[in-house]
mmCIF file as Biopython writes it, N, C-alpha, C and O atoms, coordinates in Angstrom:
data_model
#
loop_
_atom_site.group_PDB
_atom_site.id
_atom_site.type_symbol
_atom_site.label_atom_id
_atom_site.label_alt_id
_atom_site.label_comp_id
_atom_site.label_asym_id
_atom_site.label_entity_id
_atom_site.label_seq_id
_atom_site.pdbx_PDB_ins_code
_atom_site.Cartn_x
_atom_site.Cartn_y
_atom_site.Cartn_z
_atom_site.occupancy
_atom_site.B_iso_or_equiv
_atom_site.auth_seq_id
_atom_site.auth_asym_id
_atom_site.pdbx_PDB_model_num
ATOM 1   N N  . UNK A ? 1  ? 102.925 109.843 128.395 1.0 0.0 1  A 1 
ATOM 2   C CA . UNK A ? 1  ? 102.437 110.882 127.538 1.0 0.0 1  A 1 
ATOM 3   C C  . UNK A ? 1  ? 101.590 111.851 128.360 1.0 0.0 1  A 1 
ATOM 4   O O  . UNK A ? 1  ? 100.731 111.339 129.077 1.0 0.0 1  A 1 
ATOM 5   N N  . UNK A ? 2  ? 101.714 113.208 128.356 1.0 0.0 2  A 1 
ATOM 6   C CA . UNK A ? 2  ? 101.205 113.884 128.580 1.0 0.0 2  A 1 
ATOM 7   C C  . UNK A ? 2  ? 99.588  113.517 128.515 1.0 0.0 2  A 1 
ATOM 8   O O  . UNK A ? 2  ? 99.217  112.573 127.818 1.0 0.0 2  A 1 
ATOM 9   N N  . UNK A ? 3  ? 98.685  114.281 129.246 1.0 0.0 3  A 1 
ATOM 10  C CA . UNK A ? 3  ? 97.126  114.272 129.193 1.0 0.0 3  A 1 
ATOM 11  C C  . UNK A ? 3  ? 96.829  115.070 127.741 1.0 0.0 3  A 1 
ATOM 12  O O  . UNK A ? 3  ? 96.293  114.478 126.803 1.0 0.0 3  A 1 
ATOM 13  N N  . UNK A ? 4  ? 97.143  116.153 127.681 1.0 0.0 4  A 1 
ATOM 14  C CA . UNK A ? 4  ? 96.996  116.829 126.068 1.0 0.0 4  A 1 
ATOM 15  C C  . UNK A ? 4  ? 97.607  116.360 124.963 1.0 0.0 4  A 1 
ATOM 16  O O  . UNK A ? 4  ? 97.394  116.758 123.817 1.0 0.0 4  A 1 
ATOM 17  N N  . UNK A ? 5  ? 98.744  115.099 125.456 1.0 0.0 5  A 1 
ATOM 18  C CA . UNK A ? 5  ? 99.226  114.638 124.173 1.0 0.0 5  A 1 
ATOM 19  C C  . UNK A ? 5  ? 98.131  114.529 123.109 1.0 0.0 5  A 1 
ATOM 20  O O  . UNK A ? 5  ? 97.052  114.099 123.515 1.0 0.0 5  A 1 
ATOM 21  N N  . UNK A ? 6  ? 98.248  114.901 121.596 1.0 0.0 6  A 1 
ATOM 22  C CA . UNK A ? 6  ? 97.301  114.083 120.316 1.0 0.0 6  A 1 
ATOM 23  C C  . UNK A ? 6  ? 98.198  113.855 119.398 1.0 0.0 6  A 1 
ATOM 24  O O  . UNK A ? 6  ? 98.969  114.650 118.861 1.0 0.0 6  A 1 
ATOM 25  N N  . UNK A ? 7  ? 97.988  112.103 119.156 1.0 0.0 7  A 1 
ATOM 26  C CA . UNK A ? 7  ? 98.908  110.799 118.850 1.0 0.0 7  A 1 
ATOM 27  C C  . UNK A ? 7  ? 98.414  111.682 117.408 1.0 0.0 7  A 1 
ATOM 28  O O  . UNK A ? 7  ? 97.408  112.318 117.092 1.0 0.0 7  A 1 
ATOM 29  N N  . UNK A ? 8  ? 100.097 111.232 116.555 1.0 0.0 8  A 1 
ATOM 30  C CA . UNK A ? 8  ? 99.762  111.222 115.345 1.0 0.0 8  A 1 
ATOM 31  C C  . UNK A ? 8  ? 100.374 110.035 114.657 1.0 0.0 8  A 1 
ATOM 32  O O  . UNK A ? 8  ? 101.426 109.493 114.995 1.0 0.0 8  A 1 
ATOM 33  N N  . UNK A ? 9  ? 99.584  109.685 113.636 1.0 0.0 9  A 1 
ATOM 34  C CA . UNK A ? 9  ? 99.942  108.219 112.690 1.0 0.0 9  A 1 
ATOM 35  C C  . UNK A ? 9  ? 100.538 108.017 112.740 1.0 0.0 9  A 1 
ATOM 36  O O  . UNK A ? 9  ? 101.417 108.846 112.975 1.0 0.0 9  A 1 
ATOM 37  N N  . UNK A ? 10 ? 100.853 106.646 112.587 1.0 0.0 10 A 1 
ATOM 38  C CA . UNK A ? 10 ? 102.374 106.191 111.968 1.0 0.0 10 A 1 
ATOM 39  C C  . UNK A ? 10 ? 102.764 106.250 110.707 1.0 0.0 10 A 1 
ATOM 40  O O  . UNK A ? 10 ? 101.994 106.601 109.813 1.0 0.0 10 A 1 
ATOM 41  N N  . UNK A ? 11 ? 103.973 105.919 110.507 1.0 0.0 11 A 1 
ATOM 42  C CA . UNK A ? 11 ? 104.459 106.104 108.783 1.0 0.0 11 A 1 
ATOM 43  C C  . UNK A ? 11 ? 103.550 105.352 108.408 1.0 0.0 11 A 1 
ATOM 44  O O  . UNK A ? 11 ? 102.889 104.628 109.152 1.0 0.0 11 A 1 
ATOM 45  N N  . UNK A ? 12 ? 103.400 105.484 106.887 1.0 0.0 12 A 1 
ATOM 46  C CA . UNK A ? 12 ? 102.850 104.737 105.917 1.0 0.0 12 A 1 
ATOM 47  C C  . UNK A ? 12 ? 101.649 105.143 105.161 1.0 0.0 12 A 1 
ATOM 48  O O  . UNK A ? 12 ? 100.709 105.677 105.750 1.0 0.0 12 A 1 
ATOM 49  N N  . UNK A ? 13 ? 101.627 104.932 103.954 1.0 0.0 13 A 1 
ATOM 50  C CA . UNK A ? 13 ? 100.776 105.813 103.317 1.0 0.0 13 A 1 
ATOM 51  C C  . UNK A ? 13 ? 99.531  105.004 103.184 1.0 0.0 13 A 1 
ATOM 52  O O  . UNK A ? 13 ? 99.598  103.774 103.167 1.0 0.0 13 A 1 
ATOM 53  N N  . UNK A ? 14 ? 98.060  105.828 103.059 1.0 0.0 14 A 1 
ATOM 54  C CA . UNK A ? 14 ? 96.962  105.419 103.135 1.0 0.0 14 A 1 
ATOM 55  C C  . UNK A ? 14 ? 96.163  106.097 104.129 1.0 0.0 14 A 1 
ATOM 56  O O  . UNK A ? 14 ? 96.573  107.247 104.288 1.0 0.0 14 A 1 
ATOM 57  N N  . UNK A ? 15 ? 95.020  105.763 104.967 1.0 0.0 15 A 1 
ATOM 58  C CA . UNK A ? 15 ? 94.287  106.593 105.917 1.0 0.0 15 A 1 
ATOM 59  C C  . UNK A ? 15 ? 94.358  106.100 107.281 1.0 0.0 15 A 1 
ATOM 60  O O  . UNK A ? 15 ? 93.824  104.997 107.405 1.0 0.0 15 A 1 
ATOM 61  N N  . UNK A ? 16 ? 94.615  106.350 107.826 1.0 0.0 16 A 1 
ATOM 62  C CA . UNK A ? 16 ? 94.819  106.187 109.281 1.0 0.0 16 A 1 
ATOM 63  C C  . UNK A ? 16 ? 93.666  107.014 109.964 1.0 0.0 16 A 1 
ATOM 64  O O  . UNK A ? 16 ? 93.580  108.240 109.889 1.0 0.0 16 A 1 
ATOM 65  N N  . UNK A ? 17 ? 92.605  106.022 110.782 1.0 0.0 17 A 1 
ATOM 66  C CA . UNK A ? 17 ? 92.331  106.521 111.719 1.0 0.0 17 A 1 
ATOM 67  C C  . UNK A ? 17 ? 91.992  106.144 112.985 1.0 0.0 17 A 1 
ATOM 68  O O  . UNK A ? 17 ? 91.251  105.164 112.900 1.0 0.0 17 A 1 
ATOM 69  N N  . UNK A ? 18 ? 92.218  106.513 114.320 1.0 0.0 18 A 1 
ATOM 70  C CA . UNK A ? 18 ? 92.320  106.516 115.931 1.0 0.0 18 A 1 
ATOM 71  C C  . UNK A ? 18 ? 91.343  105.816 116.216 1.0 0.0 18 A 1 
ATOM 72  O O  . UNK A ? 18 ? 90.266  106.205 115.763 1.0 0.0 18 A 1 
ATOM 73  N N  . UNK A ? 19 ? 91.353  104.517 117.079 1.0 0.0 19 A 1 
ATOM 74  C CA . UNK A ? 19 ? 90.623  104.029 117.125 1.0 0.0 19 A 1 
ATOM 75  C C  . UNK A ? 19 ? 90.528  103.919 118.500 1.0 0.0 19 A 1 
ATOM 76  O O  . UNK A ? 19 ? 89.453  103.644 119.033 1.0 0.0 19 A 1 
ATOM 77  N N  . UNK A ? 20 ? 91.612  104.119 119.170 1.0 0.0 20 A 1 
ATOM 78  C CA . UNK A ? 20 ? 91.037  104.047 121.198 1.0 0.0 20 A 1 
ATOM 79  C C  . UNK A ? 20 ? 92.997  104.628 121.288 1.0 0.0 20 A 1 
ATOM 80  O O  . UNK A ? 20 ? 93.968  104.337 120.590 1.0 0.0 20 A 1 
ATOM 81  N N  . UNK A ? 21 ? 92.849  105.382 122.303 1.0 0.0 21 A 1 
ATOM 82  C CA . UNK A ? 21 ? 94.405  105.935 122.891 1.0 0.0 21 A 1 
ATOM 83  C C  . UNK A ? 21 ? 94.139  105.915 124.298 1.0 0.0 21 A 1 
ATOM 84  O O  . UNK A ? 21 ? 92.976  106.173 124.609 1.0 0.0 21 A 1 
ATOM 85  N N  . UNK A ? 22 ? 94.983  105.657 125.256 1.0 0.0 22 A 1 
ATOM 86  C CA . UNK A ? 22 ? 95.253  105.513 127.030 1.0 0.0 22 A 1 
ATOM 87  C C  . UNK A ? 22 ? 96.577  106.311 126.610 1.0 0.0 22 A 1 
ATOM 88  O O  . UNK A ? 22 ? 97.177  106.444 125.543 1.0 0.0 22 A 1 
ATOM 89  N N  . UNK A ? 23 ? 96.786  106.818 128.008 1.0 0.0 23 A 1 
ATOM 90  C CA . UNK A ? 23 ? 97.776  107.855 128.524 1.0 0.0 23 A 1 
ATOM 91  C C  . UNK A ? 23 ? 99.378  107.066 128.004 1.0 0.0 23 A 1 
ATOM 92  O O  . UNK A ? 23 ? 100.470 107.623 128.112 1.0 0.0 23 A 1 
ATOM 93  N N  . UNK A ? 24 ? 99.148  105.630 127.426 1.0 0.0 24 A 1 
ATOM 94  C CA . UNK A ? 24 ? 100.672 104.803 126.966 1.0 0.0 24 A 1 
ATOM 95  C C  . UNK A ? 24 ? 100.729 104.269 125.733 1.0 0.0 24 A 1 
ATOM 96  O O  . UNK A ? 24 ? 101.701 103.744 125.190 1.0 0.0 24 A 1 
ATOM 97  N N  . UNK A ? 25 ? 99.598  104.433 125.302 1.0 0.0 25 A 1 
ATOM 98  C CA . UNK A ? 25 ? 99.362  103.480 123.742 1.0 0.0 25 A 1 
ATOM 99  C C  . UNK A ? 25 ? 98.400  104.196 122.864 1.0 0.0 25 A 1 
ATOM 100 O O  . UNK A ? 25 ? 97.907  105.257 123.248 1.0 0.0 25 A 1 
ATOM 101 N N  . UNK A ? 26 ? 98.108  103.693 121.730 1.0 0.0 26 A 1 
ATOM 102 C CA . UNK A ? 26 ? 96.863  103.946 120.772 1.0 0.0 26 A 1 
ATOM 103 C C  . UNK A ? 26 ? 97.085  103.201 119.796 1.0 0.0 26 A 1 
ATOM 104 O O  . UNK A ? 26 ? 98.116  102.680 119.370 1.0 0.0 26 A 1 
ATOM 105 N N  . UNK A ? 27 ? 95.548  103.181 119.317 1.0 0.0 27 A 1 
ATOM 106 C CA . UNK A ? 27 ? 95.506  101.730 118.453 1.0 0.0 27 A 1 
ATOM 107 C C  . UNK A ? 27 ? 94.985  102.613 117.304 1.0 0.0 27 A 1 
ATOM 108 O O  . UNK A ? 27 ? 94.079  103.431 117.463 1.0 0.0 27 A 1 
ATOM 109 N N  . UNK A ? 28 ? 95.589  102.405 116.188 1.0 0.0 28 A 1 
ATOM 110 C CA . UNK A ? 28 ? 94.769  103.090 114.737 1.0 0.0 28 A 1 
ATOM 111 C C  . UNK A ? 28 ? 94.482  101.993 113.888 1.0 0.0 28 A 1 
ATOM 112 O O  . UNK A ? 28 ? 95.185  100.995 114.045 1.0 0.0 28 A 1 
ATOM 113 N N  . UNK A ? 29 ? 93.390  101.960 112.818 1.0 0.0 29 A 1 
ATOM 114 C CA . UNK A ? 29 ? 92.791  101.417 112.103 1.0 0.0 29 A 1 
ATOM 115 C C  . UNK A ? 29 ? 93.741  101.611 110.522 1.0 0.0 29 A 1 
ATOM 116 O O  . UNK A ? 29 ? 93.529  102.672 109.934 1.0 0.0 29 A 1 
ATOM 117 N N  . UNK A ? 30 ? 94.385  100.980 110.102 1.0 0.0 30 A 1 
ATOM 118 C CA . UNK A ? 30 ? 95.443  101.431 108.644 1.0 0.0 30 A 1 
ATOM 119 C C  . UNK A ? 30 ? 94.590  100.983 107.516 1.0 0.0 30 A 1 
ATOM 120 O O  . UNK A ? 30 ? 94.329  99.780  107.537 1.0 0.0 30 A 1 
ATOM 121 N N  . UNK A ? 31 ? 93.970  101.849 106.285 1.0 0.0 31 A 1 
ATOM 122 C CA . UNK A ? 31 ? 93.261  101.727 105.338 1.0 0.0 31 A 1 
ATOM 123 C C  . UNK A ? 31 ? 94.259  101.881 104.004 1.0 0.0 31 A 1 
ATOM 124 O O  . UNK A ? 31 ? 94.374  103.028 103.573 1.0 0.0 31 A 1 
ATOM 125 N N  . UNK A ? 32 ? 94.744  101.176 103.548 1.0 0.0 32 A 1 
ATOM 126 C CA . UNK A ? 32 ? 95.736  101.385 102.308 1.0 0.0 32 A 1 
ATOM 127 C C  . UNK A ? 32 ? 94.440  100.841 100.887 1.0 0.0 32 A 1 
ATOM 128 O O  . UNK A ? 32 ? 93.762  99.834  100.684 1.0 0.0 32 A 1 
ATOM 129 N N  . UNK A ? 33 ? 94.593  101.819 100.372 1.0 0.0 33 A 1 
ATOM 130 C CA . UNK A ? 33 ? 93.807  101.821 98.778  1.0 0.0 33 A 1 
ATOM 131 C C  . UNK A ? 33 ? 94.465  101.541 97.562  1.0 0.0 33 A 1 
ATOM 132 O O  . UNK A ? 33 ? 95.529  102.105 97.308  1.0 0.0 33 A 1 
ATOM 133 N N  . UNK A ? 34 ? 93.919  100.682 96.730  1.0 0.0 34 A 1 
ATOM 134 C CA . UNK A ? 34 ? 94.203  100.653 95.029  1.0 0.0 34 A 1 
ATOM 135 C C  . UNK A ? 34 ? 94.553  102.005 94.384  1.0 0.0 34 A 1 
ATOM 136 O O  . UNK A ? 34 ? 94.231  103.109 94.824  1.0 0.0 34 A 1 
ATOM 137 N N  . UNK A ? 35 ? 94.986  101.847 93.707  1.0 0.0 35 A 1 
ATOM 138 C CA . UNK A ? 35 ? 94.640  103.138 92.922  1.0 0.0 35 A 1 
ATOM 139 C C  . UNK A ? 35 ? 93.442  103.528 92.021  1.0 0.0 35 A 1 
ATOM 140 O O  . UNK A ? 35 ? 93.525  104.383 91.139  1.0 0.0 35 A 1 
ATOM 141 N N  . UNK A ? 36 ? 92.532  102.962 92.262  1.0 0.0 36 A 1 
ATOM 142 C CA . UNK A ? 36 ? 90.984  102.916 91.889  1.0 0.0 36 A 1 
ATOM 143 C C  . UNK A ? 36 ? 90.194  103.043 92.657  1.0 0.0 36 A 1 
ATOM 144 O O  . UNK A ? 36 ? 89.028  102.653 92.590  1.0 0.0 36 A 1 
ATOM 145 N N  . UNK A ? 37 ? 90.853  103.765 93.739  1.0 0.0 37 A 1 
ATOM 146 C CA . UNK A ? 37 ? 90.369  103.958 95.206  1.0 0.0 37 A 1 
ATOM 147 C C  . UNK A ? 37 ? 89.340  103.004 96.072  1.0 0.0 37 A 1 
ATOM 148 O O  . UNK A ? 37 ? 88.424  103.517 96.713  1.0 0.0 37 A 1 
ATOM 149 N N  . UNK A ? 38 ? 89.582  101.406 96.041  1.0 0.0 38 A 1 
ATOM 150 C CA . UNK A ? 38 ? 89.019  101.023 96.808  1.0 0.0 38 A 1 
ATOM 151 C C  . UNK A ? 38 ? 89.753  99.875  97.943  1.0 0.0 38 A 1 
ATOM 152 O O  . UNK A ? 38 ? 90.392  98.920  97.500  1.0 0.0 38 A 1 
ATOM 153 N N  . UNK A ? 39 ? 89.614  100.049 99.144  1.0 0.0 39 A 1 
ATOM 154 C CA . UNK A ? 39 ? 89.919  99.635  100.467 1.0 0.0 39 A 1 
ATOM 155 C C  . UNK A ? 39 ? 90.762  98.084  99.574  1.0 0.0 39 A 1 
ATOM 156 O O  . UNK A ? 39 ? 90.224  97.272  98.821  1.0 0.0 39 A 1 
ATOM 157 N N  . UNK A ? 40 ? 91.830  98.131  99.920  1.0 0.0 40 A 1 
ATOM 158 C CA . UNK A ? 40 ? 92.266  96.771  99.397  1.0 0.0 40 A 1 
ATOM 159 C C  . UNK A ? 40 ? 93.286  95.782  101.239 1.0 0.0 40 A 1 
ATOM 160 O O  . UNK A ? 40 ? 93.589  94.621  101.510 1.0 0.0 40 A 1 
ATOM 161 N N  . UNK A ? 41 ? 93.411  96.985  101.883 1.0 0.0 41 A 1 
ATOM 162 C CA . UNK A ? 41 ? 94.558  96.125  102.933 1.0 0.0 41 A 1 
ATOM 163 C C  . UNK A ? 41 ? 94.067  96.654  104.129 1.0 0.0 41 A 1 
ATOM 164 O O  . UNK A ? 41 ? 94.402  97.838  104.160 1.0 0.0 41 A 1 
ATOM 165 N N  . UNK A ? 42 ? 93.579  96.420  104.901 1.0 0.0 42 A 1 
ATOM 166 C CA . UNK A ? 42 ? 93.079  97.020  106.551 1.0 0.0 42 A 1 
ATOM 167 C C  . UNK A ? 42 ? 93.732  96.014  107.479 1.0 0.0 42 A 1 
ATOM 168 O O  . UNK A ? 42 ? 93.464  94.826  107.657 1.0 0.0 42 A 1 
ATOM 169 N N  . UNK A ? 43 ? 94.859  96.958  108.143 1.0 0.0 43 A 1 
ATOM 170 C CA . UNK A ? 43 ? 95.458  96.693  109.172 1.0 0.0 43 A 1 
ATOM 171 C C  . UNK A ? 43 ? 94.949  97.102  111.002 1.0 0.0 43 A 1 
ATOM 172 O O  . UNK A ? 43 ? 93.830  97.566  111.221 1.0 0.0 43 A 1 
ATOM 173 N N  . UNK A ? 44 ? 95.863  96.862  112.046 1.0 0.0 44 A 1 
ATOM 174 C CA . UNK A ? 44 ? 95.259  97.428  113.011 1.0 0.0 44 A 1 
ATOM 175 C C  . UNK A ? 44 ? 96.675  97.261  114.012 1.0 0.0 44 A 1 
ATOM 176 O O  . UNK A ? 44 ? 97.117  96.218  114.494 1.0 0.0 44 A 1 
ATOM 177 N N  . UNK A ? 45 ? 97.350  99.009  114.176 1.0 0.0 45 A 1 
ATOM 178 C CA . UNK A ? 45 ? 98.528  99.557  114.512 1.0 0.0 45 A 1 
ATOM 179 C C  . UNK A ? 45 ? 98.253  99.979  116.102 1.0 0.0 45 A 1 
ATOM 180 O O  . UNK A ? 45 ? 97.528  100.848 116.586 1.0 0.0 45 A 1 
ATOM 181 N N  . UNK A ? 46 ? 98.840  99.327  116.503 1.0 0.0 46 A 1 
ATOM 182 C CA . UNK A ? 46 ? 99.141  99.599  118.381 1.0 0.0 46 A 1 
ATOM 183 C C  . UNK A ? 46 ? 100.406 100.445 118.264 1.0 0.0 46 A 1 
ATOM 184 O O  . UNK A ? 46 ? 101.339 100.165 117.512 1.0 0.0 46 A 1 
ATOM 185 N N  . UNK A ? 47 ? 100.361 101.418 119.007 1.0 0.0 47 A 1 
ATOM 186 C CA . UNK A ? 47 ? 101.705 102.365 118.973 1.0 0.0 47 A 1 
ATOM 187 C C  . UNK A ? 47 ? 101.815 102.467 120.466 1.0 0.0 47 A 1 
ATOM 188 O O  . UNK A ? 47 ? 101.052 103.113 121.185 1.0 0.0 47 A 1 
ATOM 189 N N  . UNK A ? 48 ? 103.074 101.604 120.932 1.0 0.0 48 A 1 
ATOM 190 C CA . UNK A ? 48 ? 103.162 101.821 122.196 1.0 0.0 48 A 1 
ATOM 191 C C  . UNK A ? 48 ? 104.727 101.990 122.338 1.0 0.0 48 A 1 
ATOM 192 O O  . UNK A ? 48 ? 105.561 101.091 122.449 1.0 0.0 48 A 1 
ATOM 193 N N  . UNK A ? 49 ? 104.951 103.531 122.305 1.0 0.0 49 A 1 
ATOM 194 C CA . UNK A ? 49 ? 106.176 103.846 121.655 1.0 0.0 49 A 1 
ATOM 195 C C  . UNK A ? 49 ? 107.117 103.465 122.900 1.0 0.0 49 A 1 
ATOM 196 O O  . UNK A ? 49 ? 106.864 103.659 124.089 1.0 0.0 49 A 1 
ATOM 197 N N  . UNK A ? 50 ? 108.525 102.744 122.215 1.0 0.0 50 A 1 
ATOM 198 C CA . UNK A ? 50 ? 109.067 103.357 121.065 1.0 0.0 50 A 1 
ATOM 199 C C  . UNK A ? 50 ? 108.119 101.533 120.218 1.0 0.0 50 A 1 
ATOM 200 O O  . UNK A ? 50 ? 108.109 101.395 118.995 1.0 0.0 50 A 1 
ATOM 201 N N  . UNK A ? 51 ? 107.729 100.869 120.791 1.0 0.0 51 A 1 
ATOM 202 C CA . UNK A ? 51 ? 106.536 99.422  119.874 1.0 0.0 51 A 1 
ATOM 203 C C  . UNK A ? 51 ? 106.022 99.744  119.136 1.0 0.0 51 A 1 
ATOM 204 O O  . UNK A ? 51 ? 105.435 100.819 119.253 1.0 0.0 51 A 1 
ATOM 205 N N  . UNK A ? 52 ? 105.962 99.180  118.236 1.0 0.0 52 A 1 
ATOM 206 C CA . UNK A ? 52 ? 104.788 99.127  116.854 1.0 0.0 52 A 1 
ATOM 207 C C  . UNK A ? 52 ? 104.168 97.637  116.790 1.0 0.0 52 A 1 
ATOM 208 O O  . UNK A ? 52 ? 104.866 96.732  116.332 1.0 0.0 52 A 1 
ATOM 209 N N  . UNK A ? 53 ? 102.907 97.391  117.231 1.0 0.0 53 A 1 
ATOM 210 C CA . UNK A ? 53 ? 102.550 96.259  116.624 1.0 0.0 53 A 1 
ATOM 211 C C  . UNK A ? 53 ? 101.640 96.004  115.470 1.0 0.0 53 A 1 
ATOM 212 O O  . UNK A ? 53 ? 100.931 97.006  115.367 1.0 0.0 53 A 1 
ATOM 213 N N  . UNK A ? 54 ? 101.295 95.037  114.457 1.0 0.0 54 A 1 
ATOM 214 C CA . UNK A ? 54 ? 100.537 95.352  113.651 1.0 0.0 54 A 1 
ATOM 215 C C  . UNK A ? 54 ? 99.524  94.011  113.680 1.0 0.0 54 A 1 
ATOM 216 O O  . UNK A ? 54 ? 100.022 92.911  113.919 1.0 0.0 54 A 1 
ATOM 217 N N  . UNK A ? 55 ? 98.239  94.128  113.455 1.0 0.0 55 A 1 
ATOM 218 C CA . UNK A ? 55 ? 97.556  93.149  113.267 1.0 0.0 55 A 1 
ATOM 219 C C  . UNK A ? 55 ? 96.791  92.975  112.481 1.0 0.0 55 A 1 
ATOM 220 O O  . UNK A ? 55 ? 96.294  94.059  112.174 1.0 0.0 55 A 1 
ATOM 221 N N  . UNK A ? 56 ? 96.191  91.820  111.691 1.0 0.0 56 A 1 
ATOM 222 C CA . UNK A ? 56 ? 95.560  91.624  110.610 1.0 0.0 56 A 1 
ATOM 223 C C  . UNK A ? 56 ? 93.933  91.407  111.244 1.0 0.0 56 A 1 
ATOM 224 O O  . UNK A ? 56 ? 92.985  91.449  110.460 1.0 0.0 56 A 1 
ATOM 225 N N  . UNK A ? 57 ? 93.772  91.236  112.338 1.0 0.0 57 A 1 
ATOM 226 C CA . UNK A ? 57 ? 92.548  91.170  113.419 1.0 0.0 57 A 1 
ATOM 227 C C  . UNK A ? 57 ? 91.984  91.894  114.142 1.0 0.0 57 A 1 
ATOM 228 O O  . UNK A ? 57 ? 92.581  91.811  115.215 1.0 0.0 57 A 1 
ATOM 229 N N  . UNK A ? 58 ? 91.069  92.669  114.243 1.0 0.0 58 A 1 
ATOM 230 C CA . UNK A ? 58 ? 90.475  93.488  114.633 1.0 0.0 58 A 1 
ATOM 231 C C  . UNK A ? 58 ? 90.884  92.835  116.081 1.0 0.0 58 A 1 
ATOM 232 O O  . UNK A ? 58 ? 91.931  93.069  116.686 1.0 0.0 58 A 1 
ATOM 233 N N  . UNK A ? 59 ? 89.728  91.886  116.542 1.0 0.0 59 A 1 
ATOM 234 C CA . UNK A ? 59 ? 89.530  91.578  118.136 1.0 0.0 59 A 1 
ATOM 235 C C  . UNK A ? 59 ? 90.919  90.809  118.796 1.0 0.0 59 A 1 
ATOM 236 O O  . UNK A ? 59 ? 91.163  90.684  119.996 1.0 0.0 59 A 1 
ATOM 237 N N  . UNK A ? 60 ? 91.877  90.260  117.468 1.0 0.0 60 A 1 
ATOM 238 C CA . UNK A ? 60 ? 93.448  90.326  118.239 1.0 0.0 60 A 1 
ATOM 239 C C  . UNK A ? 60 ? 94.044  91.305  118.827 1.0 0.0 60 A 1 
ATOM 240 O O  . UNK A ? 60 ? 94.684  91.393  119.874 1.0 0.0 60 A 1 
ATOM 241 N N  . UNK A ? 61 ? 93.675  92.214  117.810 1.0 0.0 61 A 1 
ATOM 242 C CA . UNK A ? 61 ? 94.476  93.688  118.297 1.0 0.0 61 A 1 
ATOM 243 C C  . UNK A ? 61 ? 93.373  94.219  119.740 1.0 0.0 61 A 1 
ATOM 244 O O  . UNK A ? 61 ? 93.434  93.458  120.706 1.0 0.0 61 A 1 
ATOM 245 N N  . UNK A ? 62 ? 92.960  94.752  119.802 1.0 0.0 62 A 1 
ATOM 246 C CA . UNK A ? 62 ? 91.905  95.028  120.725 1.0 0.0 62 A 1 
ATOM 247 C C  . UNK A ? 62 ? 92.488  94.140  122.137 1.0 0.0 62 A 1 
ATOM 248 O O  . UNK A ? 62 ? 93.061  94.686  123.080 1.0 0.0 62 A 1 
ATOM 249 N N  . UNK A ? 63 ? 92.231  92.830  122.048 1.0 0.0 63 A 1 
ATOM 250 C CA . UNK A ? 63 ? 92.720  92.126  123.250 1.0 0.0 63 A 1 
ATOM 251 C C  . UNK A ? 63 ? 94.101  92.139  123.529 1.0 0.0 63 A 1 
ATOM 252 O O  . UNK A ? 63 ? 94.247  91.913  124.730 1.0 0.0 63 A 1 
ATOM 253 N N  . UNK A ? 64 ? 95.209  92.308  122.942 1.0 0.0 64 A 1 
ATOM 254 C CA . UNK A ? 64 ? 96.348  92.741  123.193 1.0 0.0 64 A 1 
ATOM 255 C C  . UNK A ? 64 ? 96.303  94.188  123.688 1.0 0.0 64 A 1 
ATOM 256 O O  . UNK A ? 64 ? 96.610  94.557  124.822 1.0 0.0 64 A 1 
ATOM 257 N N  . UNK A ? 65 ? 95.883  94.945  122.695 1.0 0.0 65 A 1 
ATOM 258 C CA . UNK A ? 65 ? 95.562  96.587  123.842 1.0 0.0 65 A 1 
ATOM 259 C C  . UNK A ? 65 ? 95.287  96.558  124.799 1.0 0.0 65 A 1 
ATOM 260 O O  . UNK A ? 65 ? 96.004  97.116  125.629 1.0 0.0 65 A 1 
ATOM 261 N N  . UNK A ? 66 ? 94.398  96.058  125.097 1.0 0.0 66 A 1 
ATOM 262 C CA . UNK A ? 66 ? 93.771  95.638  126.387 1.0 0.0 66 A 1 
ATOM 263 C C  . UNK A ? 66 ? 94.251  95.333  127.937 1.0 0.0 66 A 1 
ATOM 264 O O  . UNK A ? 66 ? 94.087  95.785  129.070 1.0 0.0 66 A 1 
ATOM 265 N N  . UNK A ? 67 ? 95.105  94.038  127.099 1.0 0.0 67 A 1 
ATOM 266 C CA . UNK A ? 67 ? 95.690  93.421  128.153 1.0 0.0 67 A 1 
ATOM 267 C C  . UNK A ? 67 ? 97.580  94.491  128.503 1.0 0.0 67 A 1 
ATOM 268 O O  . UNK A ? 67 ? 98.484  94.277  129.312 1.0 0.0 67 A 1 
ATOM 269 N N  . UNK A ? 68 ? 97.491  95.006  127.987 1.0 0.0 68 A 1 
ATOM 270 C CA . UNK A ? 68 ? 98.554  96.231  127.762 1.0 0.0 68 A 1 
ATOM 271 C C  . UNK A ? 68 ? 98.345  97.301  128.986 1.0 0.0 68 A 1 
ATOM 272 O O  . UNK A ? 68 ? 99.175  98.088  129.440 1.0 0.0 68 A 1 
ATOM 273 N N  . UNK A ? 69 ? 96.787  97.060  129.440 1.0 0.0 69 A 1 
ATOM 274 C CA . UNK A ? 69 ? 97.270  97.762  130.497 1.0 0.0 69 A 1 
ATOM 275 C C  . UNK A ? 69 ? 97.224  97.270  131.739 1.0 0.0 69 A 1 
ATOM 276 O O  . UNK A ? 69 ? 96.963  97.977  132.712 1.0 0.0 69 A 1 
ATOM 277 N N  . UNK A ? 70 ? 97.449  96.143  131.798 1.0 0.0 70 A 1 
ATOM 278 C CA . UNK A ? 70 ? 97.681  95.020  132.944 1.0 0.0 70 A 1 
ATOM 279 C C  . UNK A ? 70 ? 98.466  94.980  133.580 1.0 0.0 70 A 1 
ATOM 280 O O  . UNK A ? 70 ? 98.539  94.077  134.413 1.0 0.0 70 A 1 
#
């Protein structure tokens, strides 16, 4: 990816936001809401295209990023 690349979300509806990007990956935070608007599903999306990984763990995901650039 380019140096000026800026990653945009992945599919899926709810709030997405950027939580760390390197020049090969980025990790977003996935916030999907009730319709009573409150936080019901928080995911954590590594996009290391054309990869998608998803994790239910903050510090899983994180240490897989991590080690991603090994």
């Amino acid at each position: 990816m380019p140096s000026d690349y800026e990653p945009k979300p992945p599919k899926g509806e709810g709030r997405w936001t950027l939580l760390q990007q390197r020049s090969d990956r980025c990790m977003w935070q996935w916030d999907r809401t009730a319709s009573d608007g409150h936080v019901v599903v928080t995911r954590f999306v590594i996009i290391n295209d054309p990869a998608r990984l998803d994790f239910d763990d903050f510090e899983e995901a994180e240490a897989i990023f991590e080690k991603m650039g090994d």
